[in-house]
C-alpha positions in Angstrom: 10.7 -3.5 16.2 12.0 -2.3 12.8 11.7 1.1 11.9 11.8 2.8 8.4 15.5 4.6 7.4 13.7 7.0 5.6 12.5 10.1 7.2 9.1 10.6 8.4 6.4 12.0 6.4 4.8 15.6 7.0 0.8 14.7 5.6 -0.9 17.2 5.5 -4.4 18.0 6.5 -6.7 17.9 3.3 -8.8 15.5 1.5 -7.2 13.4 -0.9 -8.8 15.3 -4.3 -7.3 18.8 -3.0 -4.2 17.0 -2.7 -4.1 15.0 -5.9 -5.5 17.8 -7.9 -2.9 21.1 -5.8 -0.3 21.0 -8.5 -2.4 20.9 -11.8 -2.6 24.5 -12.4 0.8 25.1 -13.1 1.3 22.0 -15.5 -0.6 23.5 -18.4 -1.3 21.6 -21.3 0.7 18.7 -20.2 -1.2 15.9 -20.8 -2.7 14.2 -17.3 -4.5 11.5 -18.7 -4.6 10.1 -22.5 -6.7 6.8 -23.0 -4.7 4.6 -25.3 -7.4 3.3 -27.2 -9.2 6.5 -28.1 -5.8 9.2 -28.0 -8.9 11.1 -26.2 -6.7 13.4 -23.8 -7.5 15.5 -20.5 -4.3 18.0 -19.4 -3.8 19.3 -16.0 -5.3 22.5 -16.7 -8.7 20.7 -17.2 -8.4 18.6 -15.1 -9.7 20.5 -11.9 -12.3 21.8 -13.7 -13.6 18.0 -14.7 -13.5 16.8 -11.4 -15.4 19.9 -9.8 -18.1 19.8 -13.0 -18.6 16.0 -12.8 -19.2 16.3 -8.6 -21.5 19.0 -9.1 -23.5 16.7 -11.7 -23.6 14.0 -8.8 -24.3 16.7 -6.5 -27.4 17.5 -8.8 -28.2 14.0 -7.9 -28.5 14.3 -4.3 -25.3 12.4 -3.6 -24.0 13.5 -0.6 -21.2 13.4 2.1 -20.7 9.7 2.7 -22.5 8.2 0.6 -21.5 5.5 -1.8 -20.5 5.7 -5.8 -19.5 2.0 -7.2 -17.3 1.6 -10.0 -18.0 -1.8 -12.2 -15.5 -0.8 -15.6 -12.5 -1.5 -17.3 -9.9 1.3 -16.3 -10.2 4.8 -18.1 -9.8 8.7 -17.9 -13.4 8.7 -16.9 -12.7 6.4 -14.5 -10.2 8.3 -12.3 -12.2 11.6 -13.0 -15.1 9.4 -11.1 -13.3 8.5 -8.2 -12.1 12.1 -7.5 -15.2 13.5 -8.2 -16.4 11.6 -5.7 -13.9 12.2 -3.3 -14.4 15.9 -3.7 -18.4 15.5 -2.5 -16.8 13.3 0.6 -18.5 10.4 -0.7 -16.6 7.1 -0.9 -15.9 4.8 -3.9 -16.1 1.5 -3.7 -14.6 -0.6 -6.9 -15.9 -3.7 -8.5 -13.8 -5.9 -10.7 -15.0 -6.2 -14.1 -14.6 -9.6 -14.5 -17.0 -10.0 -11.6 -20.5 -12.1 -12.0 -23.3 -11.1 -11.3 -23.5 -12.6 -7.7 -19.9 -11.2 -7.3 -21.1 -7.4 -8.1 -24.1 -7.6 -6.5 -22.7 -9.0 -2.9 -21.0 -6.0 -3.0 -23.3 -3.2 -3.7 -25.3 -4.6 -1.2 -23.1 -4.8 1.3 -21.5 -1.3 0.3 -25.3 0.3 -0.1 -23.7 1.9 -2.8 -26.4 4.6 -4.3 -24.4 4.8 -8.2 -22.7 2.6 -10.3 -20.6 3.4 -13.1 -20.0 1.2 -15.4 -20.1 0.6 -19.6 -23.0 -0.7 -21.8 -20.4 -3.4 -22.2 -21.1 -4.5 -18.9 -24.6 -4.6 -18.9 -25.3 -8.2 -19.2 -23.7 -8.4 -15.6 -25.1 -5.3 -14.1 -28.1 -4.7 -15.5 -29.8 -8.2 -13.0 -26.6 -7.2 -10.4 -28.8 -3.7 -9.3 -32.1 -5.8 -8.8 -32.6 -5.4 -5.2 -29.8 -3.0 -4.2 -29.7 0.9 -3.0 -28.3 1.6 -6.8 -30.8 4.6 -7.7 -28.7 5.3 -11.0 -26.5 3.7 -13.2 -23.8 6.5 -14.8 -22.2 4.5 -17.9 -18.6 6.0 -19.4 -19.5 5.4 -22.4 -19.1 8.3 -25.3 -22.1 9.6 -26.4 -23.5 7.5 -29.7 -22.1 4.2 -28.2 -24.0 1.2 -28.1 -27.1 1.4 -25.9 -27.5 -1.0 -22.4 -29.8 -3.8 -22.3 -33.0 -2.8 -20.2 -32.6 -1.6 -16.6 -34.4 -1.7 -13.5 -33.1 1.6 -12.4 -32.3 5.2 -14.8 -29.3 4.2 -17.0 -27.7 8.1 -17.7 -24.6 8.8 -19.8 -21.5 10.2 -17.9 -20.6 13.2 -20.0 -24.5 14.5 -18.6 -22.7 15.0 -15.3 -20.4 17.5 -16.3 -22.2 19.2 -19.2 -23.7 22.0 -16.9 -19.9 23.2 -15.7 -21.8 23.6 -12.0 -19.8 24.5 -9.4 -19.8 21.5 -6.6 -21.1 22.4 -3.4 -18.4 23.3 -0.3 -18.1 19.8 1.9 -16.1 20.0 4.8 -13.9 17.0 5.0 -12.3 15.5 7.7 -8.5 13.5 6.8 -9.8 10.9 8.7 -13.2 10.0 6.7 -13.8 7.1 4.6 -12.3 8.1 1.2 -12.1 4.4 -0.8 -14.1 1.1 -0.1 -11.8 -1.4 -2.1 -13.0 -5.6 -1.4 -10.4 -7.6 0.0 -10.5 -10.9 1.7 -7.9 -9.6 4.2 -5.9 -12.5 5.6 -8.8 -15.0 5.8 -12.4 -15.6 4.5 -15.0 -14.1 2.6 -14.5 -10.2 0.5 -15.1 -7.2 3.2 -14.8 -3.7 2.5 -11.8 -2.2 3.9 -12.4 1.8 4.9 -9.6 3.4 3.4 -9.6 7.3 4.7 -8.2 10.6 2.7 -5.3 10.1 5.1 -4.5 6.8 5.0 -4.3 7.2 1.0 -2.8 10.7 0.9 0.1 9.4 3.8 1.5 6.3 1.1 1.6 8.8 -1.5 4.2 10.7 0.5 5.6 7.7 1.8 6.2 5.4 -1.2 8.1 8.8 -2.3 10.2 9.7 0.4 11.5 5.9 0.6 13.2 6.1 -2.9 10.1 6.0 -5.2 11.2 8.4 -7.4 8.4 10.0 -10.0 8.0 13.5 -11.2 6.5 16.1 -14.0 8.8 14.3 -16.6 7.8 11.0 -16.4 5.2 9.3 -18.5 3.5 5.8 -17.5 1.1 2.8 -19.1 -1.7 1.9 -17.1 -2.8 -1.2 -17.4 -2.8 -2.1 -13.7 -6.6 -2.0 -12.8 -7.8 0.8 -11.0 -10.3 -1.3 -9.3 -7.2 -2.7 -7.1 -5.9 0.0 -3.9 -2.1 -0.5 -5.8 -3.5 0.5 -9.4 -5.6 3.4 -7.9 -3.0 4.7 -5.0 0.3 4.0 -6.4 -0.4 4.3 -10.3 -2.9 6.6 -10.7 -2.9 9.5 -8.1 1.0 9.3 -6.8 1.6 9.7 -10.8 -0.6 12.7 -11.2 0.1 14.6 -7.9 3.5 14.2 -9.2 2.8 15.4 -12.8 3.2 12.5 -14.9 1.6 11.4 -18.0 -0.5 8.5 -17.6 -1.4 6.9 -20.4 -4.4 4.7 -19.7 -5.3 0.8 -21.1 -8.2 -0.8 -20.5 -6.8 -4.3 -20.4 -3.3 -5.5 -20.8 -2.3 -7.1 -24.4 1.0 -7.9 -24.9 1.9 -6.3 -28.2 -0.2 -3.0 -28.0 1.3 -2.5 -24.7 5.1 -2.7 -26.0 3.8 0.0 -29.2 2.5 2.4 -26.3 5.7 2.1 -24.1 7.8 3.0 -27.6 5.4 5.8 -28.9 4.9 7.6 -25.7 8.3 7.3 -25.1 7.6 5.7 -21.3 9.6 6.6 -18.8 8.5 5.2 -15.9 6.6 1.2 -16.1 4.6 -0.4 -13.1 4.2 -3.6 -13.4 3.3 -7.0 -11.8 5.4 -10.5 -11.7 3.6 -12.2 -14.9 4.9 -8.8 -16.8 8.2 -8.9 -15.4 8.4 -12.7 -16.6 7.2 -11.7 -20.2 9.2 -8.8 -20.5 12.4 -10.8 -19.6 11.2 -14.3 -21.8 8.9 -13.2 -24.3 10.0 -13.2 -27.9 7.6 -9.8 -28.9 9.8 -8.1 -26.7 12.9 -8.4 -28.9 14.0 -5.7 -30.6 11.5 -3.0 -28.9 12.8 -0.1 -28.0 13.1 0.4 -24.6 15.6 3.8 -24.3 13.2 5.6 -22.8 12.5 3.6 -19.6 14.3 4.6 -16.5 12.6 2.1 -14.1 9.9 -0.9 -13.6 8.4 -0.8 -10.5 7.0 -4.6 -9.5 4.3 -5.2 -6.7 1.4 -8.0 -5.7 4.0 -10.5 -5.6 7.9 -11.1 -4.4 10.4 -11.5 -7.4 13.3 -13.9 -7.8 16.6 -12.4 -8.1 17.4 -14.2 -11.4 14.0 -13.4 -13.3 14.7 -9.7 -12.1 18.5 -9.8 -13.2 16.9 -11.2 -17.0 14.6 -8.6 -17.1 16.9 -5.8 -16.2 19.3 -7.0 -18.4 16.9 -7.1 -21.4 15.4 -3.5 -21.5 18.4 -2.1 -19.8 16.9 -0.3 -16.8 16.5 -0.8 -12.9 13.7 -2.6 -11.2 12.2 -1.5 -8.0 9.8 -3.8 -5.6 6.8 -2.9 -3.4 5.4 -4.8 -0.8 1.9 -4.4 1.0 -1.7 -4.9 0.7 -5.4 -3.9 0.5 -5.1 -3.1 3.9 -2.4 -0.5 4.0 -3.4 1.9 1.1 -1.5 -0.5 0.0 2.5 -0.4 0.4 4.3 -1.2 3.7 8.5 -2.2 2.1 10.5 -1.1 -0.4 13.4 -1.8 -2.0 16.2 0.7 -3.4 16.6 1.4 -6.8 19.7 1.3 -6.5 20.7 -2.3 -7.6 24.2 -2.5 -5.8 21.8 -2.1 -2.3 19.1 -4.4 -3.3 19.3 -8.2 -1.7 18.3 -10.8 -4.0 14.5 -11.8 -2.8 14.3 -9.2 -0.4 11.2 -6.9 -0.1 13.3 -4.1 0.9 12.6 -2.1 4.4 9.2 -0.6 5.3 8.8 2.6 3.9 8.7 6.0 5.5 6.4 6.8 8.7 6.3 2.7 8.9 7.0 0.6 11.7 7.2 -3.6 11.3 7.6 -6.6 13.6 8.3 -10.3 13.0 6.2 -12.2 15.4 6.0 -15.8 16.6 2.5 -16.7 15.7 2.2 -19.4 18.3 3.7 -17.3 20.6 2.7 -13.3 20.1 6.9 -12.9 20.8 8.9 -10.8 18.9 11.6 -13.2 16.9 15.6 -12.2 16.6 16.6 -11.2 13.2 16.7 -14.2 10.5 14.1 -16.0 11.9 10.5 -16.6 10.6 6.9 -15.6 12.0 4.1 -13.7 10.8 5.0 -9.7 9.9 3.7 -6.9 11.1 3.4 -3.3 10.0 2.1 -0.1 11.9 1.8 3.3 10.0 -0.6 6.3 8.8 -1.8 4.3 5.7 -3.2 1.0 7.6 -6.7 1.0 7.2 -9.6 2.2 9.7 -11.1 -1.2 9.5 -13.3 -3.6 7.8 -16.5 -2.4 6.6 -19.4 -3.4 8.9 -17.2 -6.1 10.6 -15.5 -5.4 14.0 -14.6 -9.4 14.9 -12.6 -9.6 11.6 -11.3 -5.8 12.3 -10.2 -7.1 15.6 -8.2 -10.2 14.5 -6.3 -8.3 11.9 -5.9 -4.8 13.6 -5.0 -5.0 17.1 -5.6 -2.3 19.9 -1.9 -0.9 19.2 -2.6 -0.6 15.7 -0.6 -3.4 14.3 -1.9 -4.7 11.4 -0.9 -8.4 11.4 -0.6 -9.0 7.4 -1.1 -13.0 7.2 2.4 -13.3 5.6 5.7 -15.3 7.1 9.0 -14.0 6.6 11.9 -12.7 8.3 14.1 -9.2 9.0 17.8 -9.3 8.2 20.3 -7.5 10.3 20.2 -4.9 8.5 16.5 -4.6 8.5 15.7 -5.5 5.1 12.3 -8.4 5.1 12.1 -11.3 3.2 8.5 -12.5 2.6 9.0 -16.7 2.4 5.2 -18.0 3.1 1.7 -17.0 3.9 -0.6 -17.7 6.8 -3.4 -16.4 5.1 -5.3 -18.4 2.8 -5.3 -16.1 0.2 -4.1 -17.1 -3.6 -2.5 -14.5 -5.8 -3.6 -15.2 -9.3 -1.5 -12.4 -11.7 -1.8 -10.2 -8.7 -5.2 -10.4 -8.1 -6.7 -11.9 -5.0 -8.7 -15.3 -5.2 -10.3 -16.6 -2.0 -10.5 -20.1 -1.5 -13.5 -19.9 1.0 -15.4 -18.4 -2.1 -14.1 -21.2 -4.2 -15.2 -24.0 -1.5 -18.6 -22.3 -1.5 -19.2 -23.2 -5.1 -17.1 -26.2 -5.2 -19.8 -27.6 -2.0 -23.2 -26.4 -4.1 -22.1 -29.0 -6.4 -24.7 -31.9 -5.5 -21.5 -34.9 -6.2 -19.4 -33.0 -4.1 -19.1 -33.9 0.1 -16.1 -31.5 0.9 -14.1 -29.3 -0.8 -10.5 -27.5 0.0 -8.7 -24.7 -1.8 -5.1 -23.9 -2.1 -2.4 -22.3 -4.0 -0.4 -23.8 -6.5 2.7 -22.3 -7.7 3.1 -21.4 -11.3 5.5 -19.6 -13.5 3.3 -17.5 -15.4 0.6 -16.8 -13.0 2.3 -16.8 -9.9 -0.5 -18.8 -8.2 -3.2 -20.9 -10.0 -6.2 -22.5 -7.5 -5.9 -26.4 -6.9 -9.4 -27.8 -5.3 -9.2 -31.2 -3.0 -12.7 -32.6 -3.4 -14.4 -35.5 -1.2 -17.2 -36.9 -3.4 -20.6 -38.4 -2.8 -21.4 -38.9 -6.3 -20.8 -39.2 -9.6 -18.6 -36.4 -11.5 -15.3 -35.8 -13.3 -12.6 -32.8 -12.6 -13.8 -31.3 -15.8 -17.5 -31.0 -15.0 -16.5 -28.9 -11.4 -14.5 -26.9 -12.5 -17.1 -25.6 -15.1 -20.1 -25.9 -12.8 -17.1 -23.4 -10.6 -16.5 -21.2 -13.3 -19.9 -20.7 -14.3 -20.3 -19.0 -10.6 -16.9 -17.0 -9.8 -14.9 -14.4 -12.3 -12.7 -15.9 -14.9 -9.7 -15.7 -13.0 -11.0 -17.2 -9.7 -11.7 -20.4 -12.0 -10.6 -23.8 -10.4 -7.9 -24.8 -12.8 -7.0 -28.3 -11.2 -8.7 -30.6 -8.9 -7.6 -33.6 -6.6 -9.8 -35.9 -5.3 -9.1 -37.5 -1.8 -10.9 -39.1 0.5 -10.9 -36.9 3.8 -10.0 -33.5 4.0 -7.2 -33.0 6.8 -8.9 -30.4 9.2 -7.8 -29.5 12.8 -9.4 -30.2 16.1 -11.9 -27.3 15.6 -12.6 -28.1 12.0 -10.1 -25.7 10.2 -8.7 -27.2 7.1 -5.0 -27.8 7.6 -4.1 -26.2 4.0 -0.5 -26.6 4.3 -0.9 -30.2 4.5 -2.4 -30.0 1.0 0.0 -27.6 -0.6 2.7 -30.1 0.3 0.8 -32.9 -1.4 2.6 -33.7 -4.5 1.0 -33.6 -7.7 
């Protein structure tokens, strides 16, 4: 058993809004969060009075302690003012990707039973037939008041600023550290999405541990958020480490490149979270030549391991250190991390798990503990691991055991020292940019396809994406590559699309019908 260097964490007892929210008061006009489109700005001191205003609005309509808020939009101040709001009524936000489809969105409101959605008149096209036969009583839209008007709705369509407008006070909730605070969709190490119950202290615990292992963040520091908030590291890490710690968040609603380099130079960023495909254009891009990058102290990379020559090009190029996190839906979400300190980081190496955090490299044939160096399936123990999956105990059970190891689907090995290198996965799971594409949900279209017999997903490495989907299709018909993967993309979000197909003539499956993946990801192309 490894445990973390760092010393252990002292969490205290309150819900995760008190926490986020204690230090505002004293921070003044600083600003908390600026959207970068807009300039539109909300400073600590507001801030608390936001939050409390906009739960007393949904309050006013009737949401109560554990009930469900989805969020269906594009990251925004509004946006993190929702999910605290929320939190302060001990209701529980579950958030949608906004590239979702319809099906996608409304798979999970169902199984959520969320009772809101927020979302954007943008949107509507998707959300507007999503809500058709769902618990959604309201839909709460972000947009500012004389924006363009939604499509018709099954259900009241209200805008969010008539939450808050009142300035009610919210009503007292007593809240437990150990109830459902976040319902984030994750497909976990196998299968379909599932909400994973996140609690106040799971969420409030990686705060403090991601900062005492080295994370270093404070009232000085401003950030650019394009990271969505929609995914546990965008929300967690970005988002609410950054403003318990009194940082400026400046906030993007997608990432672009050029727009993103003028916001690092004109708010003079200090402090840059970022994501391998980032990393890889900051240290190859030609736009990024010439920028000024003086202000920025630090990246900090997660949702995928980084080479130690793309990180030594990118350091080199804007002339700061970068910092890795590993973890996952699962943990709220980080588990390792490196130093900062680039004389004690190992080249590939996720670092050590952070404080409060025990791991364990396990044979997965076996269930044995491994020596030091060699591979098997990691696993990580610690306040932030989940309470579960949502409505599921058989996939709860095979991920969290009785002794509350969370076995995270990825091979690797511990040094000596203690430091974990991440070489493989077990799961199925493809990381497209970060974000999490399930092959089961791929197969599913791939198999509604009347040509197609059988159907296999996997992973294919790439240098800009990090993963890209590869299909292995059986056919009993008649149809070209090109025609599945748009009869695929007409069905998943944009960047779940199949984006190159095989055709073979069995798929390789194991005595009790499990496809044998890794004999596919070998296949050469």
């Amino acid at each position: 058993m490894y445990r973390s260097p760092h010393p252990p964490i002292d969490s205290p007892s309150v819900s995760l809004a008190d926490f986020v929210l204690a230090g505002v008061a004293a921070r003044g006009g600083r600003a908390a969060l600026t959207c970068a489109a807009s300039g539109r700005t909300i400073t600590y001191a507001a801030l608390r009075g936001v939050v409390d205003h906009t739960a007393a609005g949904l309050a006013a309509l009737g949401i109560v302690k554990g009930d469900v808020c989805a969020i269906f939009a594009a990251n925004s101040p509004e946006y993190v003012v929702a999910v605290l709001a929320t939190a302060r009524l001990g209701a529980i936000a579950t958030t949608a990707s906004p590239a979702y489809t319809k099906d996608d969105l409304q798979k999970q409101l169902k199984d959520s039973a969320a009772r809101i959605l927020f979302t954007s008149a943008a949107l509507a096209p998707v959300w507007a037939k999503a809500v058709v036969g769902t618990d959604v009583e309201r839909v709460v839209t972000f947009d500012p008041p004389g924006g363009a008007e939604p499509e018709q709705s099954a259900v009241e369509v209200i805008p969010f600023d008539v939450l808050s407008v009142e300035r009610r006070t919210p009503p007292s909730v007593a809240i437990s550290p150990d109830d459902v605070v976040a319902l984030p969709y994750s497909s976990g190490t196998t299968g379909l999405p599932k909400g994973v119950m996140l609690t106040h202290a799971n969420l409030i615990a990686n705060i403090l541990q991601v900062d005492g292992s080295g994370h270093y963040i404070d009232g000085e520091d401003t950030t650019i958020a394009f990271l969505p908030f929609f995914h546990i590291y965008g929300l967690t890490i970005l988002v609410f480490m950054s403003l318990w710690a009194g940082a400026t968040v400046v906030v993007m609603p997608k990432f672009e490149l050029e727009p993103y380099l003028g916001l690092v130079e004109r708010h003079r960023a200090t402090l840059l979270h970022v994501v391998p495909p980032i990393v890889v254009a900051l240290a190859k891009h030609p736009a990024v030549a010439g920028r000024d990058f003086s202000s920025v102290r630090k990246l900090f990379s997660g949702a995928a391991p980084l080479g130690a020559e793309l990180i030594g090009q990118c350091t080199r190029r804007i002339g700061c250190v970068l910092q890795q996190g590993y973890g996952m839906t699962e943990a709220s979400p980080a588990t390792h991390i490196t130093s900062d300190h680039t004389a004690r980081t190992k080249p590939g190496s996720i670092g050590c798990p952070v404080a409060s955090t025990e791991s364990r490299v396990v044979d997965p044939e076996t269930g044995r503990d491994v020596e030091p160096g060699r591979d098997g399936e990691i696993w990580v123990r610690g306040p932030q691991v989940m309470r579960g999956y949502f409505k599921r105990p058989d996939e709860t059970r095979a991920t969290l055991d009785a002794d509350g190891w969370l076995h995270t689907g990825d091979l690797g090995h511990a040094d000596a020292d203690g430091d974990f290198y991440v070489v493989d996965r077990l799961k199925e799971l493809i990381k497209y940019k970060g974000l999490q594409v399930p092959p089961a949900e791929l197969e599913a279209a791939l198999l509604s396809h009347p040509a197609v017999a059988d159907a296999a997903v996997v992973p294919l490495a790439d240098a800009e994406s990090g993963e890209i989907p590869r299909a292995f299709v059986v056919l009993k018909g008649a149809t070209t590559a090109d025609a599945l993967m748009r009869h695929v993309a007409e069905r998943v979000a944009p960047y779940k699309k199949v984006r190159r197909i095989d055709f073979i003539d069995a798929i390789p499956k194991s005595p009790a019908g499990k496809i044998l993946r890794r004999l596919l990801r070998d296949r050469p192309l």
